[in-house]
C-alpha positions in Angstrom: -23.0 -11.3 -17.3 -24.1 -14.8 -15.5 -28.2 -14.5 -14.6 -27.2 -15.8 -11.2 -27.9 -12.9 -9.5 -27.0 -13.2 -5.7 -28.3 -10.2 -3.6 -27.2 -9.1 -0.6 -24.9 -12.4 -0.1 -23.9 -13.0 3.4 -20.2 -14.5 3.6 -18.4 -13.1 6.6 -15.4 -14.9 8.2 -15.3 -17.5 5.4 -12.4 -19.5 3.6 -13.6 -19.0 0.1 -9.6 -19.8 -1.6 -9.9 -20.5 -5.1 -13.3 -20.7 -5.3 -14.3 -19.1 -9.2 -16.9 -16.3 -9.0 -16.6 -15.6 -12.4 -18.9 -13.5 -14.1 -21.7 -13.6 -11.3 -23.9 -11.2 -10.2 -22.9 -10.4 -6.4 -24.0 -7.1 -6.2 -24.3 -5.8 -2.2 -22.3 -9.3 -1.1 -20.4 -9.2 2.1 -17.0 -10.9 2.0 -15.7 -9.1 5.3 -12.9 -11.0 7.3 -12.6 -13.8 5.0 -10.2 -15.6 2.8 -10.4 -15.1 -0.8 -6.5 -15.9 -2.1 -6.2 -17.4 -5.4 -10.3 -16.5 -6.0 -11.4 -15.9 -9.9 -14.2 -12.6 -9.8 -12.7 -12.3 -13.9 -16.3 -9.6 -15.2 -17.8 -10.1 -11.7 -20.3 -7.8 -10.8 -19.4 -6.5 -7.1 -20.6 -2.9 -7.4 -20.9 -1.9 -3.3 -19.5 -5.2 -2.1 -17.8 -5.0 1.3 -14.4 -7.2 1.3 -13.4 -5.2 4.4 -10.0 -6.9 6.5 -10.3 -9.7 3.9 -6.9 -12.1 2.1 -6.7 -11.2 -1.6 -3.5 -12.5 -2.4 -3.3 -13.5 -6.2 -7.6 -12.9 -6.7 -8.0 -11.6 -9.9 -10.9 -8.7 -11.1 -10.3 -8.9 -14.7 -12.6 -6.7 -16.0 -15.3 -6.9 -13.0 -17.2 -4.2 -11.7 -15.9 -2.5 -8.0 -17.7 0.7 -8.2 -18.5 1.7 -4.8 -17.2 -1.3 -3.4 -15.1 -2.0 0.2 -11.8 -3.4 0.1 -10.5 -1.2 3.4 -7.8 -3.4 5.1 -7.1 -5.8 2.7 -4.5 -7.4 1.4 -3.5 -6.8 -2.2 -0.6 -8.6 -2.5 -0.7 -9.8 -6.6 -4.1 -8.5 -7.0 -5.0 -8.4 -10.9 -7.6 -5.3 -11.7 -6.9 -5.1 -15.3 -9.6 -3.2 -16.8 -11.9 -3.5 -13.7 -14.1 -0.5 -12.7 -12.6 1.0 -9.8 -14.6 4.4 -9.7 -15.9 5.7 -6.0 -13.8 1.9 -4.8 -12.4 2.4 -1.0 -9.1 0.7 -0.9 -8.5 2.9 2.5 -5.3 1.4 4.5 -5.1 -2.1 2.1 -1.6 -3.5 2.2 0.4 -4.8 -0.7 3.5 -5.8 1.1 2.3 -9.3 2.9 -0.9 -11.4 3.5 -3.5 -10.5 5.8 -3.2 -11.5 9.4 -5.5 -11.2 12.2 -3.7 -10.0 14.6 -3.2 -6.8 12.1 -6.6 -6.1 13.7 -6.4 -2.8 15.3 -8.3 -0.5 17.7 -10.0 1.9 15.0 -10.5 -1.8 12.7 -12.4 -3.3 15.7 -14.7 -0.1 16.2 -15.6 -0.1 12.9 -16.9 -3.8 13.4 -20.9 -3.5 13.6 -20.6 -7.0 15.7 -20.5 -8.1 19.3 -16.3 -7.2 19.4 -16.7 -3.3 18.3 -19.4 -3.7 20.7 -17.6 -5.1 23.1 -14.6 -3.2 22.3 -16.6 0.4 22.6 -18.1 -0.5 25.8 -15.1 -0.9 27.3 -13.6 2.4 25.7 -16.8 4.3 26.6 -16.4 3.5 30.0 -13.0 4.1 30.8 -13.9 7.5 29.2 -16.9 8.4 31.7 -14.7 7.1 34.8 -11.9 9.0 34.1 -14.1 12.4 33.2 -16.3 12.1 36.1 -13.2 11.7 38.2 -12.3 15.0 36.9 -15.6 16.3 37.4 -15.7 14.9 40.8 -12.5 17.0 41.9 -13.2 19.6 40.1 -16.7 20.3 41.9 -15.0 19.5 45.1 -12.5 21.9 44.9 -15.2 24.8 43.8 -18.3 23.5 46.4 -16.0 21.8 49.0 -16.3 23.8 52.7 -13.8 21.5 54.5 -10.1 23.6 53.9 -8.3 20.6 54.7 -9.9 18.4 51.7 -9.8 21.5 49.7 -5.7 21.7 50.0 -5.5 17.9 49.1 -7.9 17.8 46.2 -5.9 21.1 44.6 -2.8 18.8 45.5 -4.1 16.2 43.3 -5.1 17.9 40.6 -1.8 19.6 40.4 0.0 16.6 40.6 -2.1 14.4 38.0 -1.8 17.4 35.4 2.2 17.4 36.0 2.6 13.9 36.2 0.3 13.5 32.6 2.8 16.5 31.0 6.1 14.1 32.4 4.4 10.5 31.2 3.5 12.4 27.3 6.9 13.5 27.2 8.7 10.8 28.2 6.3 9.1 25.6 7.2 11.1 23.0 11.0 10.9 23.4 11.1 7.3 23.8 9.0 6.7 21.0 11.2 7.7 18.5 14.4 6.0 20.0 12.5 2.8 20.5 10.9 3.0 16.4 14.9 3.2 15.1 16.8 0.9 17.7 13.8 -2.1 18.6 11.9 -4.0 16.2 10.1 -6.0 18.7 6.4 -4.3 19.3 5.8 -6.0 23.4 9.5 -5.0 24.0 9.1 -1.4 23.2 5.6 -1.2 26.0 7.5 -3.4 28.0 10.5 -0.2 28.3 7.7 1.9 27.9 5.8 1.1 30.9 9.4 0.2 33.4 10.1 3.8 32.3 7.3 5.4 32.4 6.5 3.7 36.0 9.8 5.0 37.5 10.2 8.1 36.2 6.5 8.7 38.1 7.2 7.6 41.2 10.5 9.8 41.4 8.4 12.7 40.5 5.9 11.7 43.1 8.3 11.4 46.0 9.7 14.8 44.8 6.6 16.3 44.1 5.4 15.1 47.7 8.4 15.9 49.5 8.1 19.7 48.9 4.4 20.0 48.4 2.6 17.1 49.8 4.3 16.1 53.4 2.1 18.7 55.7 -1.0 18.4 53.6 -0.9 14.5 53.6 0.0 14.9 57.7 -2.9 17.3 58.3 -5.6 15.5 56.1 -4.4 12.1 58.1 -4.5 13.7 61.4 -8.0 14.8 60.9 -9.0 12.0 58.8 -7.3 8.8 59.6 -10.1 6.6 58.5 -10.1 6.7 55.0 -9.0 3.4 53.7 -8.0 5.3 50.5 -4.6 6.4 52.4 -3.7 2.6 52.9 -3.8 2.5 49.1 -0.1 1.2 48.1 2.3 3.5 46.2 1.8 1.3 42.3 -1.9 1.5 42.6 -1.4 4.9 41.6 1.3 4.0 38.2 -1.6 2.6 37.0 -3.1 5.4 35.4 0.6 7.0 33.7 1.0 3.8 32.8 -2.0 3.5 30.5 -2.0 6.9 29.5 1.5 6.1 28.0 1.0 2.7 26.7 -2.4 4.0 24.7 -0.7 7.5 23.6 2.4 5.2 22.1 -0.7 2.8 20.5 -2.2 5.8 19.2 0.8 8.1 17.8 2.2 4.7 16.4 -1.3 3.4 14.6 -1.7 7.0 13.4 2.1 7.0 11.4 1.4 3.3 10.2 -2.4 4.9 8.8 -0.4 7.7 7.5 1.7 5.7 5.6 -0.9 3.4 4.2 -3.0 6.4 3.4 0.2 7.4 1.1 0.9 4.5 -0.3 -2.8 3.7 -1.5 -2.7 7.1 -2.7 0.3 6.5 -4.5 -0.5 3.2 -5.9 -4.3 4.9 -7.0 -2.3 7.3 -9.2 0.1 4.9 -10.7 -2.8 3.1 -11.4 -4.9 5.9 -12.8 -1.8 6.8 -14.8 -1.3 3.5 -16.9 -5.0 3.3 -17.6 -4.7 7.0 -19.0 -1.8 6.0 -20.8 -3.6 3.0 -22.1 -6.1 5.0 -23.2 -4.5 7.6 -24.5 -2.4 4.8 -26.5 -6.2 3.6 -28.0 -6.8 7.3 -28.8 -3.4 7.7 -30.5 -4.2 8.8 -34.5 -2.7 6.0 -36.6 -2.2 6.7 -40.2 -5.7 5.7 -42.0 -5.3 2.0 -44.2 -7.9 3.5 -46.2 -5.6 6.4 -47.2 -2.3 4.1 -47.5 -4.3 2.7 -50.1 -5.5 5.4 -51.9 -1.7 6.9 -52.2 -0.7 3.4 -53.4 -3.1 3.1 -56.2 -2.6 7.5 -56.8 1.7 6.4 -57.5 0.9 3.0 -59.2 -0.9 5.0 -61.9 1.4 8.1 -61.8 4.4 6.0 -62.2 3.6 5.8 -65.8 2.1 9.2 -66.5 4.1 11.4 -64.7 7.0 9.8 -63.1 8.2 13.1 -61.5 4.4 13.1 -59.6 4.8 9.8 -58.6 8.3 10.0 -56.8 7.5 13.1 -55.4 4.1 11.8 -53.7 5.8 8.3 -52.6 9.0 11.0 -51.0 6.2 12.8 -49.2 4.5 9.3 -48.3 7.9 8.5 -47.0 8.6 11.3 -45.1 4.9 11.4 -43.1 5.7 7.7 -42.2 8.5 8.5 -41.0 7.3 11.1 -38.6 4.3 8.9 -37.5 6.4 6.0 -37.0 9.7 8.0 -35.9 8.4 9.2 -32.3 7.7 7.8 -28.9 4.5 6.3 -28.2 4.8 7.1 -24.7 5.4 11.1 -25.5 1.6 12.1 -26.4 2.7 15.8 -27.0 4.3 18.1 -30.1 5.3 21.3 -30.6 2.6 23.2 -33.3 5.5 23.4 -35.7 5.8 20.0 -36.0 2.4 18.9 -35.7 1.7 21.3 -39.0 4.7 19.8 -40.7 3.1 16.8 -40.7 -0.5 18.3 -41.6 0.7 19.8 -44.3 2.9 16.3 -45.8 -1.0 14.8 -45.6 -2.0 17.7 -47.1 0.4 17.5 -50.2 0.4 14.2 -50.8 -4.0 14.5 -51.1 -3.1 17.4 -53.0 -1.2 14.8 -55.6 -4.4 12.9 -55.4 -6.8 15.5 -56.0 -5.1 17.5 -58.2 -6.5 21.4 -58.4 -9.7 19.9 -57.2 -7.5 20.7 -53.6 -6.8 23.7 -52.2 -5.1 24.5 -48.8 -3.3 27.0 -46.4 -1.6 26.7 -42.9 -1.4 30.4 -40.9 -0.4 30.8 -37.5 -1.3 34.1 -35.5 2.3 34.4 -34.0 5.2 32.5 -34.4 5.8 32.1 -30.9 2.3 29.7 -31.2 5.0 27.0 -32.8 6.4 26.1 -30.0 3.8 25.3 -27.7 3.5 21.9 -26.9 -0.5 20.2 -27.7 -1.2 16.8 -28.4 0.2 14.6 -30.8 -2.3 13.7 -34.0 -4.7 15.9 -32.7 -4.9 18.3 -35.9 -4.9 15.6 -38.6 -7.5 13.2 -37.9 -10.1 16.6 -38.4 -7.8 17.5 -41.7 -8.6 14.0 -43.1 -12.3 14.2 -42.2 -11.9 17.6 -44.1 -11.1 15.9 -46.7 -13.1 12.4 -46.5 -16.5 14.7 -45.7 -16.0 17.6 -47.5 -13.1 18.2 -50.5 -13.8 14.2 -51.9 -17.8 14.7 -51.8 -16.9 18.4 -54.3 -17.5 18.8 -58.1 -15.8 22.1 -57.3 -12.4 23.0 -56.1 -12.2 22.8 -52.1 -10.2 24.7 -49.9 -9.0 24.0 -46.6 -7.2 26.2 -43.9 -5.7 25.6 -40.7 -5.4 28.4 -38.4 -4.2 28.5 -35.4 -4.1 31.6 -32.8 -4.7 33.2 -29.2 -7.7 34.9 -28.0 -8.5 35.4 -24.2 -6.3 33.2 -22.7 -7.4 30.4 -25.2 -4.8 28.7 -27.8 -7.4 27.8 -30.9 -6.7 24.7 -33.1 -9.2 26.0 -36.3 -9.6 24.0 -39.3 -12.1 25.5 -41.9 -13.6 23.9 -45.2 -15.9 24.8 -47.8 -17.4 21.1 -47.6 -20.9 19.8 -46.8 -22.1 21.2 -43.9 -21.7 19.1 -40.3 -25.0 17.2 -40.3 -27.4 17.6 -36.6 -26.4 14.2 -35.9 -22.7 13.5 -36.3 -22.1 9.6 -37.1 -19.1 7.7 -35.7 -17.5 7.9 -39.3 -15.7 11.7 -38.2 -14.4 10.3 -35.5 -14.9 13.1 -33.2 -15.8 11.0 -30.1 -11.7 10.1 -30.0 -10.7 13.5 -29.8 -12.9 14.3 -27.2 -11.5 11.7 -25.3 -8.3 12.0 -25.6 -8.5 16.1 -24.8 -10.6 15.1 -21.5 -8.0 12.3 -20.2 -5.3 15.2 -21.0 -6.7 18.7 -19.9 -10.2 17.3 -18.3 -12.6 20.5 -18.2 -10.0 23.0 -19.9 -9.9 21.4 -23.3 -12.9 21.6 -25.5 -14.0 21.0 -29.2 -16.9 22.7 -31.4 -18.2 22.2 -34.6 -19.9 25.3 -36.4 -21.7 26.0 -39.6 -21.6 29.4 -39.3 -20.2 31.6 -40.2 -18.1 29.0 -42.3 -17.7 25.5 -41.8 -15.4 25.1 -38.5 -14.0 22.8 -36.0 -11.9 24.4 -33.4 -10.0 22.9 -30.8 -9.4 25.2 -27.6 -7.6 24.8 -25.2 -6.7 27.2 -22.1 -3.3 28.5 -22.2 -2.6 28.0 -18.5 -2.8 24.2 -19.1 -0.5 24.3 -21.9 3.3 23.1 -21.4 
């Protein structure tokens, strides 16, 4: 990592294209709202970097460090996070399908701005809020406290009619939005019908409404008030308000379905993502036939060929045969039935036995013989069989003796393999290789997969796995 340690770095609203941040230290930087196509942060370090609503198109994070970072509204289009560090990363709403534009700047984007527009923006919002609820409070009150029958009648009128009149605009909203969404493509087009409709379905409901209910109130609250400059008030002034509530409900129902979508799509590309890195992983983990063994066989024929021909073509048929089943099945399937898994054990097992002679002992049981045909993972068993025999059988004057045992007991399937070895030292070196098969058990079953090692009562390492994760 590159000392140049840059804390706390400050770049909002920039044009940074290109630019080659390349193994730096910009830990807590701020890249919000700018442009960052084409940029190189290849073993960057931007743990809890913000890159909120910022273009990166084509920027590569080879190997750098996101953990914690922001990339909410971004574009992604290209992005390269091979091998990056992702973990607690907020890639809320980003976009993959085109470049950032700024007029993809919404209402809930603009909130979340800490500058003088979400300022701006939730002053405006605030109070439009207050106005309209201490309209309603206004009414309300005068409806309750009011003395005067005559006001009382046409404030109850009003608040009957704005309550209808919001049930007609939300419906009409509703209706039209999801004839507009399949027939128009054109956003202003669709507010523009919105609003026309939305304008003239009101007013018909008004006339109606104050045909049969409002004529003798309005008459009686003119007679006795005929003043009030509020009754000059022309008929639109009032479509103002379904109006809005319409245009914002369609903003709202519309930027919540597009959110929706995002939110399923990240999610979706999250997983995929998660996926190939477990794969890759699990294609790291995968057992591979040991060189060290290969060679051992090799030099075990070689002298048998002369000595006891019939040993030596029967070790290089079993040689044959385990290659073939190592080398014979998908990489991408990372599970066996038991019965095959123990075929293959027990082709190690013979061909070591070839090797070692009566110095080798060995036995495969398995509890029931419906076990076999449970599915665990592939090379799981003989990697421990080897170290068996590498840590334990090799290490003898006296004849070892291994056993494989596999059975069921309280909901647990048990993977067993015993020898009569050296005991497991307190501090197990990288040379048993256990580490692997811990990892590859945790990417695969996570907290329902374990491994133990014992001494007592007899030499052990069991495998368990809980039977409701099992295939």
């Amino acid at each position: 990592m590159d000392d140049r340690k840059v804390k706390s770095l400050q770049m909002q609203a920039s044009s940074l294209d290109g630019r080659d941040f390349s193994n730096m230290n910009l830990e807590n930087a701020d890249f919000s709202f700018s442009s960052l196509k084409g940029t190189n942060f290849d073993g960057a370090n931007l743990r809890n970097a913000k890159m909120r609503f910022s273009a990166l198109d084509q920027t590569t994070f080879r190997n750098s460090d996101l953990t914690n970072a922001d990339l909410s509204f971004s574009s992604l289009l290209n992005v390269d996070l091979t091998d990056a560090k992702v973990e607690g990363a907020n890639f809320s709403y980003t976009s993959n399908e085109r470049s950032f534009r700024w007029q993809d700047l919404n209402l809930i984007g603009m909130l979340q701005n800490q500058g003088w527009v979400g300022t701006a923006v939730a002053i405006i919002l605030g109070a439009l809020f207050l106005y309209g609820m201490n309209a309603i409070l206004f009414f309300s009150a005068a409806i309750f406290y009011e003395e005067e029958p005559v006001r009382v009648t046409l404030y109850q009128y009003l608040v009957l009619n704005g309550v209808l009149s919001g049930i007609v605009t939300i419906l009409l909203t509703q209706g039209l939005t999801q004839l507009m969404d399949v027939f128009m493509k054109r956003l202003w087009l669709k507010h523009l019908i919105l609003t026309i409709v939305v304008a003239v379905s009101n007013i018909l409901f008004g006339l109606i409404f104050f045909n049969y209910f409002g004529t003798e109130i309005f008459i009686a609250y003119g007679n006795r008030y005929p003043d009030e400059a509020a009754q000059n008030a022309p008929l639109y002034w009032y479509m103002w308000g379904p109006i809005s509530v319409a245009n914002a409900f369609y903003y709202i129902r519309r930027a919540g379905q597009q959110l929706s979508r995002k939110i399923s799509d990240q999610e979706y590309q999250l997983l995929n993502l998660e996926k190939l890195k477990t794969r890759a992983e699990l294609d790291a983990l995968q057992a591979r036939i040991n060189p060290h063994f290969l060679y051992n066989s090799l030099n075990s024929i070689a002298s048998l060929v002369h000595e006891d021909p019939d040993k030596a073509e029967e070790m290089t048929l079993l040689l044959s045969k385990l290659f073939r089943y190592t080398t014979g099945r998908k990489t991408s399937d990372y599970f066996d039935t038991i019965e095959n898994e123990l075929e293959m054990v027990e082709t190690y097992l013979q061909i070591e036995k070839v090797r070692f002679g009566s110095r080798l002992q060995f036995s495969v049981e398995v509890q029931e013989t419906g076990l076999s045909q449970l599915l665990i993972p592939k090379f799981i068993l003989q990697p421990i069989v080897e170290n068996a025999i590498k840590h334990g059988v090799s290490r003898m004057a006296e004849a070892g003796n291994i056993v494989v045992k596999i059975y069921e007991e309280n909901n647990w399937l048990h993977l067993c393999v015993h020898d009569n070895g050296p005991a497991f030292p307190e501090t197990m070196g990288a040379g048993y290789g256990i580490k692997s098969i811990q990892d590859k058990l945790k990417l695969l079953y996570g907290d329902l997969a374990r491994i133990e090692l014992h001494n007592e009562p007899v030499k052990t390492v069991n495998i368990g796995i809980q039977r409701s994760a099992i295939g």
